[in-house]
Each structure stands twice: as C-alpha cells, then as structure tokens.
C-alpha positions as CSV (number, residue, x, y, z in Angstrom):
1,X,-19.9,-8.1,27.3
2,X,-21.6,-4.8,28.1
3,X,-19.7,-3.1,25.5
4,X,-22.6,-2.2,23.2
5,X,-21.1,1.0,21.8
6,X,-18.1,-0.7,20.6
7,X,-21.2,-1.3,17.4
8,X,-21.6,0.5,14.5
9,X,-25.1,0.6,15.0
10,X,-24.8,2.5,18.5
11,X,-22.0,5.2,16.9
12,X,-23.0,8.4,15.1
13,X,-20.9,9.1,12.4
14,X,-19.7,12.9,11.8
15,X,-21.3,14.4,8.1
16,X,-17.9,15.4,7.6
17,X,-17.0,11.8,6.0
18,X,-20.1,12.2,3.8
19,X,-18.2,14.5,1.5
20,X,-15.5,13.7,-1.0
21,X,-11.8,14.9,0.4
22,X,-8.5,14.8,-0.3
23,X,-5.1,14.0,1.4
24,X,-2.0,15.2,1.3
25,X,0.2,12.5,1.6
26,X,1.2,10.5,-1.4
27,X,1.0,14.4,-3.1
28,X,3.3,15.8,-0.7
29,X,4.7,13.0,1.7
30,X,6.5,14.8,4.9
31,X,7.1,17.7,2.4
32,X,3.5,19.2,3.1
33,X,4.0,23.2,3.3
34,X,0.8,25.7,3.0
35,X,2.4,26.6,-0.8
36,X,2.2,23.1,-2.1
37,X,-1.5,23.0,-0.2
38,X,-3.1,26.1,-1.5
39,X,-1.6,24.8,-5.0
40,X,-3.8,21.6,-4.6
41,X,-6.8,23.7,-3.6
42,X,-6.9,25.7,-6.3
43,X,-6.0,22.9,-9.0
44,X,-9.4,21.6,-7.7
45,X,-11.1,25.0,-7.9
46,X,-10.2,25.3,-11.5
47,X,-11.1,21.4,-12.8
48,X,-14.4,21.9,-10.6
49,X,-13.8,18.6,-8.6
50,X,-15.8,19.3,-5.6
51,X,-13.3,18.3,-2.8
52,X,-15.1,19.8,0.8
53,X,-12.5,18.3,3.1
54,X,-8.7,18.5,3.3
55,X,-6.3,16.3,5.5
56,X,-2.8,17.4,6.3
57,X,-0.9,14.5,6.8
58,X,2.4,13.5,8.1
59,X,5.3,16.4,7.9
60,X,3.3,19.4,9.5
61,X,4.2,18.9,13.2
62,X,7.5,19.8,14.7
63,X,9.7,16.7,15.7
64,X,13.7,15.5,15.8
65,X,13.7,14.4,12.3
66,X,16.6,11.9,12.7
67,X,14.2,9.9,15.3
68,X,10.6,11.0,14.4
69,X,9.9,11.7,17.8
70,X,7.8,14.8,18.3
71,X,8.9,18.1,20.5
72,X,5.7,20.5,20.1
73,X,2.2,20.1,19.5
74,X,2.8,23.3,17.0
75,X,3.4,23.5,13.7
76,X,6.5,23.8,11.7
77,X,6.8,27.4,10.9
78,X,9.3,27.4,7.8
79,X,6.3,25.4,6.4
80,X,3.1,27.2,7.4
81,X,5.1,31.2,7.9
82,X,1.6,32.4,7.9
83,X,0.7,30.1,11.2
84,X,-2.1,27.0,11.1
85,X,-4.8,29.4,11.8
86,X,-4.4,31.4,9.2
87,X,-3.6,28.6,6.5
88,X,-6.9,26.9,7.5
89,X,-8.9,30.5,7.5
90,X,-7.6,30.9,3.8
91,X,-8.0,26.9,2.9
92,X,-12.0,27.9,3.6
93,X,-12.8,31.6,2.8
94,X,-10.2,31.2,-0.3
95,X,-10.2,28.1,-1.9
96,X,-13.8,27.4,0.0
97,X,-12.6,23.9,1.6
98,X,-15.3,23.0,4.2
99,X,-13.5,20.7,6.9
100,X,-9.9,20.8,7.5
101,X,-8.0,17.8,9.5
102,X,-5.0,17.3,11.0
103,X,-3.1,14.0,11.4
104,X,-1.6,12.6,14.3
105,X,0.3,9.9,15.8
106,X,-1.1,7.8,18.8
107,X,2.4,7.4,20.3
108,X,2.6,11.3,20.0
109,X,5.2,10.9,17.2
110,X,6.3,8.0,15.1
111,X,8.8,7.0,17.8
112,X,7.2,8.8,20.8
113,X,8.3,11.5,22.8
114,X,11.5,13.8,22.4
115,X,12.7,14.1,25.5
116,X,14.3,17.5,24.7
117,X,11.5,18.8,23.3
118,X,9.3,21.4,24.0
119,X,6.4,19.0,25.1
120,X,8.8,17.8,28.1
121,X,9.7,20.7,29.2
122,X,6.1,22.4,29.1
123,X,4.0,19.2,29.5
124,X,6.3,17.1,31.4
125,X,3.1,15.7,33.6
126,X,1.4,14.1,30.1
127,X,4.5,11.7,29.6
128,X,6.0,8.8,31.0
129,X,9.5,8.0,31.0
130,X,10.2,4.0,31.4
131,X,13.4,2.1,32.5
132,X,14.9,1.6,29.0
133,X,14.7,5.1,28.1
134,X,10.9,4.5,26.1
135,X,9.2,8.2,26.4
136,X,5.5,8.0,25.4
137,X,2.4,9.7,26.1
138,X,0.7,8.9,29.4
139,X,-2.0,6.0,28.7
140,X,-4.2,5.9,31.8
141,X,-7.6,7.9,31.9
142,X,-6.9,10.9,33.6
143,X,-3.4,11.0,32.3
144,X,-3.9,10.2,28.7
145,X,-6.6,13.0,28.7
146,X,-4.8,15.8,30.1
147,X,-2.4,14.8,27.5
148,X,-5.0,14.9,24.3
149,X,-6.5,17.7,25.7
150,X,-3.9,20.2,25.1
151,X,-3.3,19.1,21.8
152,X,-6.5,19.4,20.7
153,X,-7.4,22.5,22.2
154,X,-4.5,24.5,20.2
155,X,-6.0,22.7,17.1
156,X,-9.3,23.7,17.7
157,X,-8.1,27.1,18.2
158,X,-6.5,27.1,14.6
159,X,-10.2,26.2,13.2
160,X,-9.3,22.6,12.9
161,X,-12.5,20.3,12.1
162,X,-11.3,16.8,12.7
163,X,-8.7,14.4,13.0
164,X,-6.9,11.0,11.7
165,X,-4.9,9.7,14.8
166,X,-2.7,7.1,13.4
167,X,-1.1,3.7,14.5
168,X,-3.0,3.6,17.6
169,X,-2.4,-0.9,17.5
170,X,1.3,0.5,18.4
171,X,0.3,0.5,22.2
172,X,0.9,-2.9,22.3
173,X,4.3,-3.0,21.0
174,X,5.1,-0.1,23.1
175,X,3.8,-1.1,26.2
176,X,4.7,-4.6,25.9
177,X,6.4,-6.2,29.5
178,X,5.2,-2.5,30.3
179,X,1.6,-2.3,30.7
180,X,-1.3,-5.0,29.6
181,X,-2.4,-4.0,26.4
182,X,-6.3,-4.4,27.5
183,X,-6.1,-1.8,30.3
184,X,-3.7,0.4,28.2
185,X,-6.5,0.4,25.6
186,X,-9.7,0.7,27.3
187,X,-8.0,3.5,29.5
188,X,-5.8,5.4,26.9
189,X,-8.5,5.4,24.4
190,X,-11.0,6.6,26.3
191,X,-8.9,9.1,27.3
192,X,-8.2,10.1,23.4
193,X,-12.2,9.9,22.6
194,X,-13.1,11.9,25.4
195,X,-10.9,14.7,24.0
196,X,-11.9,14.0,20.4
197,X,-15.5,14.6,21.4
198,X,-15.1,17.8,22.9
199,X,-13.0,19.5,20.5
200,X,-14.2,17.6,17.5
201,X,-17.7,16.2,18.0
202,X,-16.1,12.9,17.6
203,X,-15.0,13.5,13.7
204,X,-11.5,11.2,13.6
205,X,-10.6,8.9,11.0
206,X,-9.0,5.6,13.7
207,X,-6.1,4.4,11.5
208,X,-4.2,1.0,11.7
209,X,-6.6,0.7,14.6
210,X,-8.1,-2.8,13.8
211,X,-6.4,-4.7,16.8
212,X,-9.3,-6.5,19.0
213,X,-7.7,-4.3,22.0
214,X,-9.1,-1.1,19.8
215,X,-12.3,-1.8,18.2
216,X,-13.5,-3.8,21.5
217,X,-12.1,-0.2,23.5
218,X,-14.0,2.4,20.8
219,X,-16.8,3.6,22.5
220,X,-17.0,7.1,19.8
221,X,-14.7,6.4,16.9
222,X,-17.0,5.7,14.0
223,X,-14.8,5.7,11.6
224,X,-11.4,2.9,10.7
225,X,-8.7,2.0,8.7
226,X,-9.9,-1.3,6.6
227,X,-6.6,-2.2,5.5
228,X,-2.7,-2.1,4.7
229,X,-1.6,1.6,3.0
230,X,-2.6,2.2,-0.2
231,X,0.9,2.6,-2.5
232,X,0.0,3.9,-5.3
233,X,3.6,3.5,-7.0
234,X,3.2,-0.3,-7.2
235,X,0.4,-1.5,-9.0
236,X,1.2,-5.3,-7.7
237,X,0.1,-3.9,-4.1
238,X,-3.3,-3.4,-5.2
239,X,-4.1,-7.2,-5.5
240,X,-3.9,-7.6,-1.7
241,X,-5.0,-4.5,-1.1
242,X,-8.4,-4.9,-2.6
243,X,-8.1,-8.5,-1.2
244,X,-8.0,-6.9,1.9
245,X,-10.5,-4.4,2.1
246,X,-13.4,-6.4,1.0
247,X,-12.7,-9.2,3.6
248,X,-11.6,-7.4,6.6
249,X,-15.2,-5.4,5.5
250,X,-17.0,-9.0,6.6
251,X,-16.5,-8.6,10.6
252,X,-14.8,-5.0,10.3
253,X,-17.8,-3.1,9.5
254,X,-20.2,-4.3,12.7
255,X,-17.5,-1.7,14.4
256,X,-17.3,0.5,12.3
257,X,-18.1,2.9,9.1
258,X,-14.8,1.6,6.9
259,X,-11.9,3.6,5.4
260,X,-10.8,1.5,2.5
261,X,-7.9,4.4,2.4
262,X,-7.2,6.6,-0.2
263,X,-7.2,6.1,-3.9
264,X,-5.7,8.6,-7.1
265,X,-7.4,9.5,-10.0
266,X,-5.3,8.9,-12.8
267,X,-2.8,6.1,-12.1
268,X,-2.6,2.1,-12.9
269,X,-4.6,1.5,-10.1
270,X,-7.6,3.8,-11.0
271,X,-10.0,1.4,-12.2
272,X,-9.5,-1.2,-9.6
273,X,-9.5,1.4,-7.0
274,X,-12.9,3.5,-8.5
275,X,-14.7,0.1,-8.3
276,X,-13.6,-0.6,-4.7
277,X,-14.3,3.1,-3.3
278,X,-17.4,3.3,-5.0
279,X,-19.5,0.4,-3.9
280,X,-17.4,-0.1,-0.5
281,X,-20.3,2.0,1.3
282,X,-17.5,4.5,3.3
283,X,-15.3,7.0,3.0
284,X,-13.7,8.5,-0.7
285,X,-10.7,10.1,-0.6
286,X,-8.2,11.3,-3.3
287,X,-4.5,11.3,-2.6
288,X,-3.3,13.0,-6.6
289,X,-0.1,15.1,-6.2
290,X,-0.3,18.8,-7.9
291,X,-2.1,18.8,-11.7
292,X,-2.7,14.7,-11.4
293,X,-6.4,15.1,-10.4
294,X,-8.5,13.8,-13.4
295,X,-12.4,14.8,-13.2
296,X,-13.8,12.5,-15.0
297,X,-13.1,9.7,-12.4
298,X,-13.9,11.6,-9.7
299,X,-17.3,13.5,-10.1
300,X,-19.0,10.0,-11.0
301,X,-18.8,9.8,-7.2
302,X,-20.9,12.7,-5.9
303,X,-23.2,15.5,-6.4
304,X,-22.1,18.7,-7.5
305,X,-21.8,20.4,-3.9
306,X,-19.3,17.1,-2.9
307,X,-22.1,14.5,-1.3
308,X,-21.2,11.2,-2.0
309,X,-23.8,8.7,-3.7
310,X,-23.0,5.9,-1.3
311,X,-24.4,2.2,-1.2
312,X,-26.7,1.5,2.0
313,X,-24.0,-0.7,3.8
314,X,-20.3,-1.9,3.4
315,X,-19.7,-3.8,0.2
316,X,-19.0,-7.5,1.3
317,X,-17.6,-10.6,-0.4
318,X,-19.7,-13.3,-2.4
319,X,-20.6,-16.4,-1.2
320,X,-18.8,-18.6,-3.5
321,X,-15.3,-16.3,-2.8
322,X,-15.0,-18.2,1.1
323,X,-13.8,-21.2,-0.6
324,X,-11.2,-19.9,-3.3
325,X,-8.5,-18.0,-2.7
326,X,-8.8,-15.6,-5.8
327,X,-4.6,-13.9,-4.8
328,X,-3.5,-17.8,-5.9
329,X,-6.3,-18.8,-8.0
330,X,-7.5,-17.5,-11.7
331,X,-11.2,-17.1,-9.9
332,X,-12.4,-13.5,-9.9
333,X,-13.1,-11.6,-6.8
334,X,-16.5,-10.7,-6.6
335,X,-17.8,-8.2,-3.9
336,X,-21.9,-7.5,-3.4
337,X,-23.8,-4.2,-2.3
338,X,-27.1,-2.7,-1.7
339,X,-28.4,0.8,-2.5
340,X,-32.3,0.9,-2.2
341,X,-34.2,-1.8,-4.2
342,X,-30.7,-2.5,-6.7
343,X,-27.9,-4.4,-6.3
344,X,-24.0,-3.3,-6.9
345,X,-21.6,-6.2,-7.9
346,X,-18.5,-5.2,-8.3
347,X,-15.9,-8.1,-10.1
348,X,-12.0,-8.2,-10.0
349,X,-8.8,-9.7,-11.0
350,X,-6.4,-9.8,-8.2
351,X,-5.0,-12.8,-9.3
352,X,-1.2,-12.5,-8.4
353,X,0.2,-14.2,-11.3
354,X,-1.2,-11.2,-13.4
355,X,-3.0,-13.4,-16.4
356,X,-6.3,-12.3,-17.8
357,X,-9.4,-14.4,-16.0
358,X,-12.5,-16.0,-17.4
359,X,-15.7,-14.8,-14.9
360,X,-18.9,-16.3,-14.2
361,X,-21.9,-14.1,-12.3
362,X,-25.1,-14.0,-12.0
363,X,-27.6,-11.8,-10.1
364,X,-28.3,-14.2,-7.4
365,X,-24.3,-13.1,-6.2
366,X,-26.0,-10.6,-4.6
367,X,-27.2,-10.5,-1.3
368,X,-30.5,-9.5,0.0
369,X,-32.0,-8.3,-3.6
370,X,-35.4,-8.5,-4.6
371,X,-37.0,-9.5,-7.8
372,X,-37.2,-11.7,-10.5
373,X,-36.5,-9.8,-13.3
374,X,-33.8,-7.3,-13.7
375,X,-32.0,-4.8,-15.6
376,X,-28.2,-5.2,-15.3
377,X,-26.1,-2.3,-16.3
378,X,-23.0,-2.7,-17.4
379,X,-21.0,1.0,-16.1
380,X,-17.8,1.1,-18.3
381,X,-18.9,-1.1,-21.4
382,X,-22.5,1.4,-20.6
383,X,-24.3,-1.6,-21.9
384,X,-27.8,-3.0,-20.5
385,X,-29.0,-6.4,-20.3
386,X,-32.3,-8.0,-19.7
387,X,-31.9,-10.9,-16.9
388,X,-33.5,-13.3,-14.4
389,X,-31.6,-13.6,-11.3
390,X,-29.9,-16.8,-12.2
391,X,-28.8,-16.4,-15.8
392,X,-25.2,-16.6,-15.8
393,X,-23.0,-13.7,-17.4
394,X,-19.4,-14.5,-18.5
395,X,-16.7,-11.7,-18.9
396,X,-12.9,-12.0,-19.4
397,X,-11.1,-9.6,-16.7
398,X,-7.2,-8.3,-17.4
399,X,-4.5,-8.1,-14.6
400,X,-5.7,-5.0,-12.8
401,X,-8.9,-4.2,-14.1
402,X,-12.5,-4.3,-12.2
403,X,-16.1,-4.0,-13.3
404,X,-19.2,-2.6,-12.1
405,X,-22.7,-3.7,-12.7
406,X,-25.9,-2.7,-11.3
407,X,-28.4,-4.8,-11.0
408,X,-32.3,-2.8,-10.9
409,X,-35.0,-5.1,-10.6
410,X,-38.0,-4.6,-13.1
411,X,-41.9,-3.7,-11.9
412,X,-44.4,-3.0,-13.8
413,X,-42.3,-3.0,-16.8
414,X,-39.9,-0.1,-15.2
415,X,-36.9,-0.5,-13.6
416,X,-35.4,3.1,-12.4
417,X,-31.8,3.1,-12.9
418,X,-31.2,6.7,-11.8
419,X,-28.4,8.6,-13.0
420,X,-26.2,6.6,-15.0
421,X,-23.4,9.3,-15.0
422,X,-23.1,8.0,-11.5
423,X,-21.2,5.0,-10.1
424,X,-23.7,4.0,-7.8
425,X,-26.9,5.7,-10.0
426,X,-29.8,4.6,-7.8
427,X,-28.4,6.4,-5.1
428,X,-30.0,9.9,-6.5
429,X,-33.2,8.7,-6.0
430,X,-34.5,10.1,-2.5
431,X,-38.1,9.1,-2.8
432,X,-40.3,6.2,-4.5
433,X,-44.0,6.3,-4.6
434,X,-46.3,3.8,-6.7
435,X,-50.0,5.0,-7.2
436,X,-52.1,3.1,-9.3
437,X,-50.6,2.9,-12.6
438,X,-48.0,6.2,-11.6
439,X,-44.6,6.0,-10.2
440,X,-43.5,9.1,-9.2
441,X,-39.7,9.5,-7.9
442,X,-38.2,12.4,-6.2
443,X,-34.4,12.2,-7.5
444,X,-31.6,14.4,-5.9
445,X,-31.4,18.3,-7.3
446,X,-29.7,18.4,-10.4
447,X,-29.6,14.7,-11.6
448,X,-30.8,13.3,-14.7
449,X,-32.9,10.4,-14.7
450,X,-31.8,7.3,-16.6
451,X,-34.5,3.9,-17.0
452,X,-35.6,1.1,-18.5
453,X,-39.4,0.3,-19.8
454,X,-40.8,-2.4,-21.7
455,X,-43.6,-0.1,-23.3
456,X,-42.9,3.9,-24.3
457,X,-44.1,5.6,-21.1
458,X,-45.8,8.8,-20.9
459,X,-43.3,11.3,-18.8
460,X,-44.4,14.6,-16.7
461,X,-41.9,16.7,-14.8
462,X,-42.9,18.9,-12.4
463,X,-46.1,18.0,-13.5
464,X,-45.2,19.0,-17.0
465,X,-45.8,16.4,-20.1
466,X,-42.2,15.6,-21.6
467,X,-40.3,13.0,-23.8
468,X,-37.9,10.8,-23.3
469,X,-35.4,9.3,-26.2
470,X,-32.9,6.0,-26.1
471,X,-29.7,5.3,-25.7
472,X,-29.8,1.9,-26.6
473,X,-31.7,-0.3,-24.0
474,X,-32.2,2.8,-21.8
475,X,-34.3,6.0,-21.8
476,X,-31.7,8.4,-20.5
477,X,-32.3,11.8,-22.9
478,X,-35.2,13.9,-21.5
479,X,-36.9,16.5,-23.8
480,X,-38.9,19.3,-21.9
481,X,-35.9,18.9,-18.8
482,X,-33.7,21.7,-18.5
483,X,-30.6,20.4,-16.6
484,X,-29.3,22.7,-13.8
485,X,-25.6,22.8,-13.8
486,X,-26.0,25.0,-10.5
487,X,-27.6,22.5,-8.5
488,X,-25.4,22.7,-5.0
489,X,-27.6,24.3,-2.8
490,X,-31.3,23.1,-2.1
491,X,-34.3,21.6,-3.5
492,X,-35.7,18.5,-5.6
493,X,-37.0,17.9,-8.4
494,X,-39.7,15.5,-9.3
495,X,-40.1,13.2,-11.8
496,X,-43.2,11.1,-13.2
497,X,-43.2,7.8,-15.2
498,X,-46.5,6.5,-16.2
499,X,-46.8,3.2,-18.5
500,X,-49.4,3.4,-20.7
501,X,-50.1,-0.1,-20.2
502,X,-51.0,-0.1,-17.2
C-alpha cells in the first residue's frame, strides 16, 4: 500500500519512553495544580523511586468547564501562579525530573472548540465552524498544522519534552456526514506529526488512537494506547483490561511500541498489573496519588538511574489461549515473551466469575526459545526448578492474581539468570561471550548476578577470584563483590563463570 512507515520497524522511538514515569491523573484527576505536583516529586525523592518523566494530564489547560471545550492553549494560572515555565524549570533542577509532558486533546478539548474563547478570537484561522454549530480544530494539512503549531511552540517554550494527544479515533465521530474519515486522517495527522517532530523530536504517547484510519495514517508516532483506561477503583475492570492488552498486542504491535496504560503500586490490582507491565515489552508508568507509591514494586522494574529492564518485543498470547475464551472460561491466560536467550511467561486469572483456577504450562508455551534443558524461576514463590521444555507445571491461580516465570535455558551446565531482584532479570545482562570452557558476561553497572550450575564453578570478577554461596537452587550471594549502591551514572562490570568440569 506504500505506507511502509505506518511499521514499527520503520519508526524510531524517543529514549524518553525508556525510563520509568509517572502520571498525574488517577492522583490528581482535573485537580492537577503545581502544589499537588511538586508534592509527588518529592514523595519520589524521599522513597528513592527513580521516576525520570512526569505527565500532566487532564485539568492543566484553560477551558469552559461546564462544556469541556477549550479557550487558550495557556495554562490555568490559579493552578500553576508561578507559570508552566517555571513549574517545569523547578520539576527538573528541583525535584531532578528529566522529561516533562503535557497532555492534550485531538479535538482541542474534550468537546472542541469554545467559541468564546481566546483561541477564536486570536487563532480564528486554525478552526472551523460547521452548520450545526460543531467548532473543531482545522483537519486538512496546511490547516491542521498551523493549528498544532502554535500550540506546541508555547509548550516548547515552557521546556516541555513531549506529549500524550488523546482521543485522536474521535475524528470520525466528529467529522462524520462532515468530512471522510480517511482524508480527515491521513491529512489532520500529518499535520499533528509534522508539528510533534519539530517541537518534540516525535516523543508523543498516541492515545485511544487504535482506529485503522490512525495507525494506517501514523507515519512518526511510535508510541499507542493498547487498550481501554486503566480504573484502578474497580478491581473487576482489570479482567478485561489485561484481556485486552495482551490481544490487541497480537496485530497492535507491528504499528507500534505499546502503552498497556498506567498501573499503581499498591492497590488490588498490583500484582496483575506488575505482571502485565513488566513482561509487555513497552512503556511503565505509575499513576499512585500523594504517599501511595510503594518501592518495593516499583524498583524491580529498572536500574537505579530509571532504565527499564524491558523484554526484546511485546508480550503476546499463547497458542492454546486462540481457542478459549479465558473472561468466560476457568482456563488461565497465559502471555509469552523474549529477552535474550530466556523466555518470560507470564499466567493469569481473569476469569470473570472470580473463582480460583487450576493451570497447566509448560516451557514449550513459549515462543521462539531455545534449548532443551531449562531453569524455570518462579519470581514471587522465588523458587527454581529443573525442566525440559515439555514437562508440564500445574499451579492454582486466585481471582486477581498473576505469576511470572522465567524460563533460562541450561549450557554447559550454567544457565545465567541475571538479577533475580529484577522482574525481567536477564535483561541486565549486556554482553555474552563463551571461550573454551569460560563464560564471561558483562551485566549492567550495579546489578548482582544470580545462576544456576550443576557443578560449583570457579568465579573471577574483574578478573579477581571470588565465591559464590546458595540460595536454594541458585547461586545468587557473591563473596569478594562489593555492590555499588551508586551505580546511576556509567560503566560495567564484568563477571566470569568458569565450570570446573569443563
């Protein structure tokens, strides 16, 4: 069809998204002021959860709040006195946030245009104005850019790093007997990207922007929306909502990298959500209110200086999963991924009739993983098992829980399993080189090495001789490896395993 960069594989995704963030709206809803903001900021300052991006989301903008429709690009003053600029400039050099976004609506605001406002009056040439009194944003090319253009260029001006432009599937609705929906797309949303590009280098979360007319149209926008809201008030949601995420991720992600939306740290739908966000290969993002953020789910995500320790593609369903439908069913869902030579399986009850389910996996669930013989770690229980790739496994799941397994296949009597403090722990591990009878890993700065062996291997760090003692099935406590705590900036360090019997 000649639309080649409407693939994932053709976009460049901004590093922005590589980081762990935070957003403000089930904290703050439309009640978002730079107060509550900085009081987030520094509740992550003082627990240590290394949060590097911040999105303000719906409430900062100024708009007729009886009809949502947006009057100024600006923001509300009683709730930023201190001006955008100026709250971003402290969100960095204060609370040291890297990225700050903004969210917008496609339409301009929820229900368009105000024609009162001051975006008629100044930018009067940006909007059209149809028969039944619909005022929206101008949607051909030349239009539709003059109109993102302005926007964006006072956002830039306040420091702003990227955006989330939201509901942009309402074109249809709006422009239905209006305009056709495929001109209004390909012309409107070029007209949006172009803008993003310049201002932005293309960093914009696309959200509720699934619609064929979009992702067919999205020549720039790498990253989407893989599903309905998050609510995090009603546990019974997340059934569908992880339902969602990890089908809509089978044709979703050749467009895009996937937002599988936001997730809090310490709610009823923690566990389901950690297991989804951490093995769905995109985008983690917190949503806690003020003093809700719990640490100890969050920093198994990322390094100390906020990288995430993402798998090497989105997380897709299993095989056998296409021919049950697990919302109806007692059959658990079971969603695969990849990072490096392991295998993530992630399993969960979404059954809606909220009774506890009898699982059955096996190795061979997951896709694309080599090997015979396999380690298979076991992340909350933080048991180990030995396993070919087709001995069944059988675990009972409870309404609303998940489980994580990796799956490190065994050569040479080793299997590597990298940090097991980690969600996905082979993810630390940056380098592999087999020499003889040496492997020899360069792990990410700061990690601690966890694996299995067979035999007692002789260690050497750095070249040093050292020891290495059990926890159960797996060496994980290194003598002669001083752990640095202070491990955001640069550097490696190197690790040697050698098997005596070989």
């Amino acid at each position: 069809m000649g639309l080649k960069n409407a693939m994932t594989e053709n976009k460049r995704c901004s590093e922005i998204f590589d980081y762990l963030g935070w957003c403000s709206w089930d904290g703050f809803r439309t009640n978002v002021s730079s107060e509550g903001l900085y009081g987030k900021m520094r509740e992550f300052n003082e627990k240590g959860v290394p949060v590097k991006w911040v999105l303000i989301d719906d409430g900062w903008y100024c708009e007729d709040d009886d009809r949502r429709k947006i009057r100024d690009y600006k923001e509300v003053s009683e709730k930023f006195p201190e001006g955008l600029k100026e709250f971003v400039k402290t969100s960095k050099e204060k609370y040291g946030i890297k990225y700050v976004g903004m969210w917008e609506c496609y339409g301009g605001g929820w229900n368009g245009v105000d024609p009162s406002g001051t975006i008629m009056s100044k930018h009067a040439d940006t909007i059209d104005i149809f028969p039944d009194g619909v005022v929206y944003p101008k949607t051909d090319e030349a239009g539709g850019f003059v109109y993102w253009n302005r926007r964006h260029d006072y956002l830039s001006r306040c420091g702003v790093d990227f955006l989330k432009i939201d509901v942009e599937n309402e074109m249809e609705s709006c422009m239905h007997g209006r305009k056709a929906v495929g001109e209004t797309a390909r012309e409107s949303i070029k007209a949006m990207e172009a803008s993003v590009g310049l201002y932005f280098d293309g960093a914009c979360i696309n959200c509720t922007g699934m619609g064929q007319e979009a992702l067919w149209n999205r020549n720039v926008g790498m990253v989407n929306r893989n599903s309905e809201d998050f609510i995090w008030n009603d546990v019974k949601t997340m059934n569908g909502f992880v339902n969602s995420n990890i089908f809509n991720s089978l044709y979703h992600s050749y467009f895009s990298v996937l937002d599988w939306d936001m997730m809090m740290s310490d709610s009823p739908s923690t566990r389901m959500n950690t297991v989804l966000h951490a093995m769905s290969g995109g985008l983690m993002y917190l949503s806690d209110r003020v003093g809700e953020t719990n640490p100890e789910t969050v920093l198994p995500f990322c390094m100390s200086d906020g990288k995430l320790l993402k798998c090497d593609c989105a997380a897709m369903p299993a095989e056998e999963n296409f021919f049950v439908d697990s919302l109806t069913e007692k059959y658990a869902l079971k969603a695969w991924n990849i990072c490096g030579q392991s295998g993530i399986l992630g399993l969960f009850n979404v059954f809606t009739g909220e009774e506890e389910i009898e699982c059955e996996f096996k190795i061979s669930d997951i896709h694309n993983i080599n090997g015979d013989k396999f380690i298979l770690y076991d992340w909350f229980g933080k048991k180990t098992i030995v396993s070919n790739r087709d001995m069944v496994h059988k675990i009972s799941i409870k309404p609303y829980e998940a489980f994580l397994f990796i799956a490190v296949p065994i050569e040479n009597n080793i299997a590597i399993l990298g940090d097991k403090e980690k969600y996905i722990s082979p993810a630390v591990i940056e380098k592999r080189i087999v020499n003889d009878d040496t492997l020899s890993l360069v792990l990410k700065y700061g990690c601690k090495p966890s694996f299995y062996a067979e035999t007692e291997p002789s260690i050497t760090i750095n070249g040093k001789a050292a020891r290495a003692l059990k926890d159960g099935d797996i060496y994980s406590r290194l003598l002669g490896y001083k752990r640095r705590s202070d491990c955001h900036r640069y550097g490696v360090i190197r690790k040697q395993l050698k098997n005596r019997m070989n």
